[in-house]
Backbone as CSV, one residue per row, in Angstrom:
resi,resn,N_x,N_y,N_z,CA_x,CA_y,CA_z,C_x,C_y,C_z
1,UNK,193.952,283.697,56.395,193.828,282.936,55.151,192.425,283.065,54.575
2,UNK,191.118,283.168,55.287,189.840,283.774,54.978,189.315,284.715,54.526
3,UNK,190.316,285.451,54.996,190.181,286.978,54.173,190.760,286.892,52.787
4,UNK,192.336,286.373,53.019,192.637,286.573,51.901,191.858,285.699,50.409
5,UNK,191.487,284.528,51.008,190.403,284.100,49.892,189.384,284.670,49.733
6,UNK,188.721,285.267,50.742,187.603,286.207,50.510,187.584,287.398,49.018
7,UNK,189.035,287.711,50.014,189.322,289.196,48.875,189.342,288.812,47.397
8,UNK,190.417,287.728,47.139,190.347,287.226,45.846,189.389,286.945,45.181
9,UNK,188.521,286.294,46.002,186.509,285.876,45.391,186.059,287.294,44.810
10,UNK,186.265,288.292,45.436,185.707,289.517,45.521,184.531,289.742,46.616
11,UNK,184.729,288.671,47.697,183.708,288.873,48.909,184.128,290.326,49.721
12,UNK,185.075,290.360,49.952,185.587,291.578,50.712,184.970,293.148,50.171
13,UNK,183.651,293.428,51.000,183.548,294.671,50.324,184.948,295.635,50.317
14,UNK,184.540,296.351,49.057,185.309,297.985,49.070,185.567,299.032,49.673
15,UNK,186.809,299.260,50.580,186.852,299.818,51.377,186.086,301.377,50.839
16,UNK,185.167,301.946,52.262,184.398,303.449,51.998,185.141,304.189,51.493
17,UNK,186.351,304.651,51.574,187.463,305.481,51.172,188.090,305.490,50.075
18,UNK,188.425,304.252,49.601,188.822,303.408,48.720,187.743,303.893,47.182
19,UNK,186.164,303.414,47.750,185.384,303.768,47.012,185.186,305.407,46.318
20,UNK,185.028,305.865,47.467,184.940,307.909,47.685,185.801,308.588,46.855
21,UNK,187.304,307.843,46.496,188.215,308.408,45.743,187.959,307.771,44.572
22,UNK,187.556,306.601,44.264,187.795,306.313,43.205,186.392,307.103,42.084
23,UNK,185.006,307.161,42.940,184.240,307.936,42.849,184.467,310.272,42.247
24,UNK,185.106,309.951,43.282,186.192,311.965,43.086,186.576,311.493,41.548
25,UNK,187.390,310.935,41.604,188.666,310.608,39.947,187.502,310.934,38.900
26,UNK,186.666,309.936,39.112,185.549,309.759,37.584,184.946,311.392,37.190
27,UNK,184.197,311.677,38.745,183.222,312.874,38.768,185.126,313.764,37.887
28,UNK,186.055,314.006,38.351,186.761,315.093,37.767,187.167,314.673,36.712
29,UNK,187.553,313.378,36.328,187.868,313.015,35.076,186.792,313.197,33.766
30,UNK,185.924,313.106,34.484,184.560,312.937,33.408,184.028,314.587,33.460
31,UNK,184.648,315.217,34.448,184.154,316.980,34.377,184.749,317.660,33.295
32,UNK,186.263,317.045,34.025,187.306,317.917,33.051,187.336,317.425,31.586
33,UNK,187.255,316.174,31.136,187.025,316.246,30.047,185.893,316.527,29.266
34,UNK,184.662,316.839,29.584,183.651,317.476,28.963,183.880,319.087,28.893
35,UNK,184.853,319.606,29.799,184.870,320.975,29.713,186.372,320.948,28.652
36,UNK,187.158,320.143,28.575,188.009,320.579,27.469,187.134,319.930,26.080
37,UNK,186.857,318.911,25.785,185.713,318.692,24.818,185.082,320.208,24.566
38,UNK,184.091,321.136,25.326,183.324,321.885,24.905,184.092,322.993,24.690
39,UNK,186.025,323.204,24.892,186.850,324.124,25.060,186.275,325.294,25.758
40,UNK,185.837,324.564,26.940,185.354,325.831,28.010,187.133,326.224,28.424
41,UNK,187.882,325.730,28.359,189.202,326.615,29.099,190.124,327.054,27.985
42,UNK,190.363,327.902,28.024,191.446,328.259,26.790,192.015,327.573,26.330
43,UNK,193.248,327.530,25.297,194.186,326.660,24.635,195.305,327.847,25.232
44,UNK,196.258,326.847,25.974,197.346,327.630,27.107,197.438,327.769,28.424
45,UNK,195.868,327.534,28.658,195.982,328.330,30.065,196.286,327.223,30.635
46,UNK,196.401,327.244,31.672,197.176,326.531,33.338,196.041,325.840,33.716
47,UNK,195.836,324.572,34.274,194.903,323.950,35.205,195.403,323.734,36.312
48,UNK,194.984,324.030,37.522,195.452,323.836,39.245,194.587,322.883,39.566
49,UNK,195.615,321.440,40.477,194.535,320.652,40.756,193.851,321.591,41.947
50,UNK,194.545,322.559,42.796,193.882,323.539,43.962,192.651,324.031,43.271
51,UNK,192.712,324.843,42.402,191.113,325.244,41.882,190.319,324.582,41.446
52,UNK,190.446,323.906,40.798,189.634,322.561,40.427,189.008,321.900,41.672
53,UNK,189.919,321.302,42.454,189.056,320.655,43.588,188.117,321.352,44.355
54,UNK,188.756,322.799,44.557,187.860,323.688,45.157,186.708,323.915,44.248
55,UNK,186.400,324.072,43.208,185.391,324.489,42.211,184.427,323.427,42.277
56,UNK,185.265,322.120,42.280,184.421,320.924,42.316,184.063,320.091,43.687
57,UNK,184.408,320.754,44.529,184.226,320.307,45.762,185.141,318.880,46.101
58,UNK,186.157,318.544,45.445,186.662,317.420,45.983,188.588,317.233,46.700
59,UNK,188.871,316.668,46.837,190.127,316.647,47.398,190.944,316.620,46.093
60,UNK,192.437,317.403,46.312,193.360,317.668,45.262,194.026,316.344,44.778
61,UNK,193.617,314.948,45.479,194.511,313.884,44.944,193.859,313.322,43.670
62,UNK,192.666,313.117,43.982,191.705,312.640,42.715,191.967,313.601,41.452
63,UNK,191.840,314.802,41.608,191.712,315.776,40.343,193.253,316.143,39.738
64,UNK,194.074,315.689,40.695,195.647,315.515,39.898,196.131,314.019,39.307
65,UNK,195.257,313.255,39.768,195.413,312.067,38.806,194.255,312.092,37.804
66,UNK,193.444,313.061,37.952,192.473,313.229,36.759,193.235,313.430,35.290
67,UNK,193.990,315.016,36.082,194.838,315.710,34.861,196.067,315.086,34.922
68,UNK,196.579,313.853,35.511,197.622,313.217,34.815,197.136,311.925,33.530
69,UNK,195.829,311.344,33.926,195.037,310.768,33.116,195.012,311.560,31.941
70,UNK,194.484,312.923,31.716,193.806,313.260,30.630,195.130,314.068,29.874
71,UNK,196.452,313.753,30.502,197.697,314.466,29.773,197.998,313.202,28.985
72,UNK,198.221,312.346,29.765,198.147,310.867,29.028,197.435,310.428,27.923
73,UNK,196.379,311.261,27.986,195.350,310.808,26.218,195.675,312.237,25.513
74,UNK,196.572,313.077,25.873,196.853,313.959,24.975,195.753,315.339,24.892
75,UNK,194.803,315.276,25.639,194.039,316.216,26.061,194.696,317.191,26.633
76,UNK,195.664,317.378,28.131,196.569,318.444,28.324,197.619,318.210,27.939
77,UNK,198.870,319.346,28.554,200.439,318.980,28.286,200.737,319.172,29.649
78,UNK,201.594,317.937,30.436,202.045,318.331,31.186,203.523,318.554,31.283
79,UNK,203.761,319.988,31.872,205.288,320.287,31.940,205.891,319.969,33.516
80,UNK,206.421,319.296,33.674,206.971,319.217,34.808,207.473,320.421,35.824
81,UNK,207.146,320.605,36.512,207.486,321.892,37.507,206.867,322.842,37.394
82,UNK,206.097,322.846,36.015,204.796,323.866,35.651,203.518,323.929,35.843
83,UNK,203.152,322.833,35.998,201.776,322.071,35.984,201.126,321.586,34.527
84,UNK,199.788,321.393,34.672,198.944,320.691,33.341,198.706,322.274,32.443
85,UNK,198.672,322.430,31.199,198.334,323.601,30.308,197.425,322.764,29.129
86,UNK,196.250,323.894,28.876,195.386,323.003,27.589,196.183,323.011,26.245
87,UNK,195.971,322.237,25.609,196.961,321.808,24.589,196.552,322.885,23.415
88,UNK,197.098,323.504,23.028,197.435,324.505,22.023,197.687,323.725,20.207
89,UNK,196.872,323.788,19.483,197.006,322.848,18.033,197.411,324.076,16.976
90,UNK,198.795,324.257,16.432,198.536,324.737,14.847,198.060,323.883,14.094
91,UNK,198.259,324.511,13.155,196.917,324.188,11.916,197.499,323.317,11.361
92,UNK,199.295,322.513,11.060,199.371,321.338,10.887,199.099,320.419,11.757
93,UNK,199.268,320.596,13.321,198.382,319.811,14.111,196.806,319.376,14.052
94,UNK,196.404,319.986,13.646,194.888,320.181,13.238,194.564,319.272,12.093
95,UNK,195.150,319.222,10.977,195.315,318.828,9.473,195.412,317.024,10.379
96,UNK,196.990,316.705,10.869,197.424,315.835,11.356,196.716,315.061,11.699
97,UNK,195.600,315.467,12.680,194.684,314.996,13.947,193.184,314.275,12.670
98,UNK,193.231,315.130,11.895,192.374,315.192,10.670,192.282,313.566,10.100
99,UNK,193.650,313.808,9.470,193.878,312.741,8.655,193.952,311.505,9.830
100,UNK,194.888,311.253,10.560,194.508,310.279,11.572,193.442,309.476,11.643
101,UNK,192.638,310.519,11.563,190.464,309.943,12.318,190.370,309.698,11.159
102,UNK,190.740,310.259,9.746,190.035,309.349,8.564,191.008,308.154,8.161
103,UNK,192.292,307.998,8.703,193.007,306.266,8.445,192.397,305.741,9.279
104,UNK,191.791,306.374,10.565,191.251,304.763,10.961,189.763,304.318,10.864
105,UNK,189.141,305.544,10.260,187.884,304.807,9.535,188.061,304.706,8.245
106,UNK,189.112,304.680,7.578,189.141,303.939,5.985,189.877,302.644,6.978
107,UNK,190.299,302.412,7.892,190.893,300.737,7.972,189.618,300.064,8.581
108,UNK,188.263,300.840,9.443,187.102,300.088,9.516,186.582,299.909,8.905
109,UNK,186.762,300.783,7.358,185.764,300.500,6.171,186.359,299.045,5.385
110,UNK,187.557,299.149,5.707,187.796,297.355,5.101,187.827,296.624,6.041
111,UNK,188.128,296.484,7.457,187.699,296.141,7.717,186.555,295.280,8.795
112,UNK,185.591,296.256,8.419,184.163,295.753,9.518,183.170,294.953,8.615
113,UNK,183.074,293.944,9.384,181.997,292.780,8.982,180.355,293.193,8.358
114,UNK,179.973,293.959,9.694,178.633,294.546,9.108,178.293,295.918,10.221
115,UNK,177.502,296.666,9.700,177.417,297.946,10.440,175.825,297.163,11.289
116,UNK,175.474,297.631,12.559,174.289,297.309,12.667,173.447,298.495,12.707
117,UNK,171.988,298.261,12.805,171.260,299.301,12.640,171.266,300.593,12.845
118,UNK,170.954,301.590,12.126,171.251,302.606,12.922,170.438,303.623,13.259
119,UNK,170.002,304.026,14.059,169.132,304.734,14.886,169.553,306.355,14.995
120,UNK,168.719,306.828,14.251,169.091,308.460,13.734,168.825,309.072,15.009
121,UNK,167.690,308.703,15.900,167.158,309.286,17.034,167.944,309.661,18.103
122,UNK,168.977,308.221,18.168,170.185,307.915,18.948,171.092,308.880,18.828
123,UNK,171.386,308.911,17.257,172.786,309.899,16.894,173.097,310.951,16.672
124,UNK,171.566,311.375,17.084,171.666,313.381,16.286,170.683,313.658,18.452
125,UNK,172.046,314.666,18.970,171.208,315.002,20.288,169.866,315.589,19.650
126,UNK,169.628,316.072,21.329,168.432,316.793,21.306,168.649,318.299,21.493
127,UNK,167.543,319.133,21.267,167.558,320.023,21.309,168.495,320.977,23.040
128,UNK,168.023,320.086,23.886,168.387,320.492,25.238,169.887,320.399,25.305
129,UNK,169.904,319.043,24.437,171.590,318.089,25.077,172.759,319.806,24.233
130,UNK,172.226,320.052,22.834,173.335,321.150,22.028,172.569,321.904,21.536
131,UNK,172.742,322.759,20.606,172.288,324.097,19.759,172.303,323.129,18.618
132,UNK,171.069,323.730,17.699,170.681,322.634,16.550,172.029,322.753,15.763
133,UNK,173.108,323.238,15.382,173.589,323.464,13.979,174.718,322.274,14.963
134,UNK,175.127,322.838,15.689,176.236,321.767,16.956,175.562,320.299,16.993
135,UNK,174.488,320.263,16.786,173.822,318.642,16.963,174.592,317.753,15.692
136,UNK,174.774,318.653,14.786,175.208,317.400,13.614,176.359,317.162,13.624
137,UNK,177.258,318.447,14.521,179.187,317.984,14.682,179.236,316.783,15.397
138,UNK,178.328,317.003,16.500,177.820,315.965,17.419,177.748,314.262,16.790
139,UNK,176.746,314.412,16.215,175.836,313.114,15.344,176.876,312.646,14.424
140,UNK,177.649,313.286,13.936,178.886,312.823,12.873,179.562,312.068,13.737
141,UNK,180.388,312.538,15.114,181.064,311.847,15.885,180.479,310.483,16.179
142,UNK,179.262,310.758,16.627,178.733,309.654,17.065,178.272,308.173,16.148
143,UNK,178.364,308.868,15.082,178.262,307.771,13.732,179.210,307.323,13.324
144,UNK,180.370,307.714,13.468,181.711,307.235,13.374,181.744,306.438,14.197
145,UNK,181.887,306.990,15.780,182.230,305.652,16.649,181.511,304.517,16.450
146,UNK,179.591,304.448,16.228,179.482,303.131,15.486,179.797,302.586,14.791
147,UNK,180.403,303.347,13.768,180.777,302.450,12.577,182.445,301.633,12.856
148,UNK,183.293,302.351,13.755,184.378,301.981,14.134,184.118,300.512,14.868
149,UNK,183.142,300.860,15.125,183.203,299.786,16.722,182.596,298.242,15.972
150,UNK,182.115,299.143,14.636,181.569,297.434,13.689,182.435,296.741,13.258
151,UNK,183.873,297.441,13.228,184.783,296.341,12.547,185.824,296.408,13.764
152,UNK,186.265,297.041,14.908,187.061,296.839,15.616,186.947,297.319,17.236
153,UNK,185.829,297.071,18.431,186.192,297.695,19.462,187.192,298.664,20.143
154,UNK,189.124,297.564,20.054,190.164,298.564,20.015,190.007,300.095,19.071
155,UNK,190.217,299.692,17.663,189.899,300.478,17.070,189.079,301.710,17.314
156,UNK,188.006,301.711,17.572,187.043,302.715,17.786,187.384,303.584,19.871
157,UNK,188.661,302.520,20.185,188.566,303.403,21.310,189.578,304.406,20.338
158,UNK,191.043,304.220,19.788,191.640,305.373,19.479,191.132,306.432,18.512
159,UNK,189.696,305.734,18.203,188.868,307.123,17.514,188.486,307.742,18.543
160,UNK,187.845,307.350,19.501,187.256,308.251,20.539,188.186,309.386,20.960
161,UNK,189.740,308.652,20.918,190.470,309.427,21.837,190.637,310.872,20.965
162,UNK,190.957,310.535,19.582,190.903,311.420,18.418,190.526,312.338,18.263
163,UNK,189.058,311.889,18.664,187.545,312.946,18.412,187.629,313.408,20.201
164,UNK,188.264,313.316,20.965,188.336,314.100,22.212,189.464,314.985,21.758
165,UNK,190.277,314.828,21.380,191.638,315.845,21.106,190.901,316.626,20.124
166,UNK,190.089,316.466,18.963,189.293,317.170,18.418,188.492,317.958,18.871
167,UNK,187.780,317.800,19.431,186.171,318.257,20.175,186.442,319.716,19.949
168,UNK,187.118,320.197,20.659,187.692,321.800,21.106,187.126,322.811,19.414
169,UNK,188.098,322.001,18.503,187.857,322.859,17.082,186.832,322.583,16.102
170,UNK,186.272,321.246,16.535,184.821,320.889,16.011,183.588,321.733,16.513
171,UNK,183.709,322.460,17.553,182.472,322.815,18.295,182.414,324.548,17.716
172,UNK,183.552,324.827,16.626,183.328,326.152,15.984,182.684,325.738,14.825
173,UNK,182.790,324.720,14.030,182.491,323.950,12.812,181.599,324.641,12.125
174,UNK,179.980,325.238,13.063,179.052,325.819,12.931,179.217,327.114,12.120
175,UNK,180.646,327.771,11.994,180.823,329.255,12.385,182.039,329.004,10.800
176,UNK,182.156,328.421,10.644,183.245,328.270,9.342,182.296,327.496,8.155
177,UNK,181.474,326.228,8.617,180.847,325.360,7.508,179.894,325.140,7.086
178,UNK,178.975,325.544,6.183,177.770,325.731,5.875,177.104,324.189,5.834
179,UNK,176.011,324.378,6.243,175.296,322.584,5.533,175.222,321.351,6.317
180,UNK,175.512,322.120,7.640,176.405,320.239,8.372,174.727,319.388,8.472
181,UNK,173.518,320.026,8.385,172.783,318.906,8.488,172.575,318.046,7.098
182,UNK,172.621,319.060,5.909,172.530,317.880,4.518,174.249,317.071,4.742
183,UNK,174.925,317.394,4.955,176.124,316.786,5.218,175.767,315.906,5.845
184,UNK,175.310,315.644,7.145,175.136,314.575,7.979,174.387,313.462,7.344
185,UNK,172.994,313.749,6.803,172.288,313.138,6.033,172.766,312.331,4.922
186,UNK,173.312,312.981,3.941,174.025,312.310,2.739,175.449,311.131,3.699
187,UNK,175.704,312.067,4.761,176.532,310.383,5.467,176.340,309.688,5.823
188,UNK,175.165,309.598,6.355,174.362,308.809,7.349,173.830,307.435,6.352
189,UNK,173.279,308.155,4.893,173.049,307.292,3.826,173.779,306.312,2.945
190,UNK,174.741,307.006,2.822,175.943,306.247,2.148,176.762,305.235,3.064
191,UNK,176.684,305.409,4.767,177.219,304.729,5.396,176.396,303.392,5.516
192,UNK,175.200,303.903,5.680,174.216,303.169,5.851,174.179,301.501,4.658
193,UNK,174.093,302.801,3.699,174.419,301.813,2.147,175.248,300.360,2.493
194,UNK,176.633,300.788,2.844,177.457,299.876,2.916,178.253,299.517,1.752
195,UNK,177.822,300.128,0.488,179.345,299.946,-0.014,180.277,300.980,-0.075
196,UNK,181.432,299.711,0.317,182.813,300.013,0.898,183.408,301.012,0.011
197,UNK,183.490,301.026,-1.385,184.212,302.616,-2.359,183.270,303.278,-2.344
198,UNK,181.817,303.455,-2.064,181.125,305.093,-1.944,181.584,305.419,-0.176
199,UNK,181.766,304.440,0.524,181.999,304.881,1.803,183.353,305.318,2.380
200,UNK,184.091,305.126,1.130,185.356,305.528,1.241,185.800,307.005,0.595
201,UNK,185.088,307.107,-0.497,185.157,308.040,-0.895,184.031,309.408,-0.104
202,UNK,183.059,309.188,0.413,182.401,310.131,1.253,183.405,310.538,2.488
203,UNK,183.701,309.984,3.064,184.720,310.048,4.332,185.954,311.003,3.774
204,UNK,186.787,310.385,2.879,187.607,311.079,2.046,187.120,312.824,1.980
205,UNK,185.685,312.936,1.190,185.619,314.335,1.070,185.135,315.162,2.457
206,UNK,184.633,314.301,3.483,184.533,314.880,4.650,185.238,315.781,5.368
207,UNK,186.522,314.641,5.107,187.823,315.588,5.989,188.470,315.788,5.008
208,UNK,188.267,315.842,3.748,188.755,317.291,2.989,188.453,318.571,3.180
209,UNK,187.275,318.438,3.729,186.356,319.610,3.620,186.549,320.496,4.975
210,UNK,187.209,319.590,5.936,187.425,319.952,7.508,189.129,320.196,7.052
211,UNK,189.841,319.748,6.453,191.199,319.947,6.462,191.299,321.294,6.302
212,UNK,190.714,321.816,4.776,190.773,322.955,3.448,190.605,324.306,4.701
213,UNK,190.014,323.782,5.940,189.238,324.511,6.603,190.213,324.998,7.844
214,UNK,191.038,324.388,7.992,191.692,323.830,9.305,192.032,325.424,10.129
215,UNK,192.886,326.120,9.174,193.343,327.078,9.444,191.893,328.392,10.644
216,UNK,190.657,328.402,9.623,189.654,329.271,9.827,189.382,328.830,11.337
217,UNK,189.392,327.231,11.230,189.027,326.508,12.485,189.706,326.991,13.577
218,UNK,190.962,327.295,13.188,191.833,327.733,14.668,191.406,329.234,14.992
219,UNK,191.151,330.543,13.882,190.743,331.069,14.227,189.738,331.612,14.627
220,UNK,188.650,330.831,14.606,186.861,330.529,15.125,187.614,330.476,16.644
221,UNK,187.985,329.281,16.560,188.199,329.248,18.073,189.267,330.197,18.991
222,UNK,189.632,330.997,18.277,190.619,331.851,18.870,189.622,333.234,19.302
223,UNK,188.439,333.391,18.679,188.096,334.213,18.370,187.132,333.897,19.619
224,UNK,186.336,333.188,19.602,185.150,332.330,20.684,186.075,332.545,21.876
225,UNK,187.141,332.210,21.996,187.732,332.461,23.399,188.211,333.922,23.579
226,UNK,188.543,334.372,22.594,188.924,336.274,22.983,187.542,336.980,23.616
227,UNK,185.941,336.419,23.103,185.001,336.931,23.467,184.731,336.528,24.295
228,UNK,184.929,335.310,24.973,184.500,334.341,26.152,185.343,335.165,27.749
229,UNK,186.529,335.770,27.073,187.312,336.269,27.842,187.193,337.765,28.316
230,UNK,186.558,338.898,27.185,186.040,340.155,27.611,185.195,340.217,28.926
């Protein structure tokens, strides 16, 4: 009966094992999705939790509930009897995914209370973290999720998830769109501003400008992986 009140308190440390796996999950969950984010793996190919664990040094149970996690946010596809495959987007998928991320920052633009400060230093990496022209695909994302998170926490997680199913065709952006740092700038300002019809209408031409594009986008990245692959 001591224990079991213990446990409930949360006196009962965490079992070592208990801990070690739950530790594995994060390290592969948090691997694998930075490497589909940076579309280090093709769009198609196969993920093995066997190579993976081996690559990453950890046991195959953690890194198959990694990639059942990250099929679940729509990052892979899993086929049953096939395994996990990276998710493959045509260009109405692309468009789709588009419009999505701008309904749910036109529903934070009505409605979030107040944006708080915002710290340019914060939102544009550094030179080390990306490649300068990649810093502002970057800094856009990251200005969104603040601004999401000013009118709705929930909200701004299914942007995140958005801008992860994104990541892959944003990280050619460089290679199709001229300007992304006066782009960033002129958003950064108008968001800043706070009124709600210039901030609606900037957003609007944003992902017009990423839609019009969508198609080139798939083949940037088709192209980045044919060379990645020689």
């Amino acid at each position: 009966m001591i224990r079991i009140l213990a446990s409930v308190c949360g006196l009962v440390a965490e079992h070592p094992m208990t801990r070690k796996r739950a530790d594995s999950f994060k390290i592969a969950l948090d691997t694998l999705r930075e490497e589909l984010r940076a579309g280090v793996h093709r769009a198609g190919s196969r993920l093995t939790a066997n190579d993976i664990a081996e690559r990453l040094s950890l046991s195959q149970t953690p890194v198959r509930e990694a990639l059942s996690r990250l099929a679940g946010e729509g990052l892979l596809l899993d086929r049953r009897g096939q395994g996990f495959f990276v998710q493959s987007l045509a260009e109405q998928d692309l468009i789709a995914l588009f419009r999505l991320e701008l309904e749910l920052l036109l529903i934070a633009c009505d409605e979030r209370s107040s944006l708080p400060p915002l710290d340019l230093d914060r939102l544009v990496p550094t030179a080390t973290e990306t490649p300068p022209d990649a810093a502002f695909v970057l800094a856009s994302e990251r200005l969104f999720r603040v601004f999401a998170s000013a009118s709705s926490p929930p909200l701004a997680r299914h942007l995140a998830r958005l801008q992860d199913q994104l990541a892959p065709l944003r990280t050619v952006e460089p290679r199709v769109l001229h300007g992304l740092p006066a782009e960033f700038g002129q958003l950064l300002d108008v968001i800043s501003s706070g009124a709600t019809e210039t901030v609606r209408s900037a957003l609007n031409a944003f992902f017009a400008r990423r839609i019009g594009v969508a198609a080139a986008l798939i083949r940037a990245l088709d192209a980045a992986d044919t060379i990645e692959s020689i």
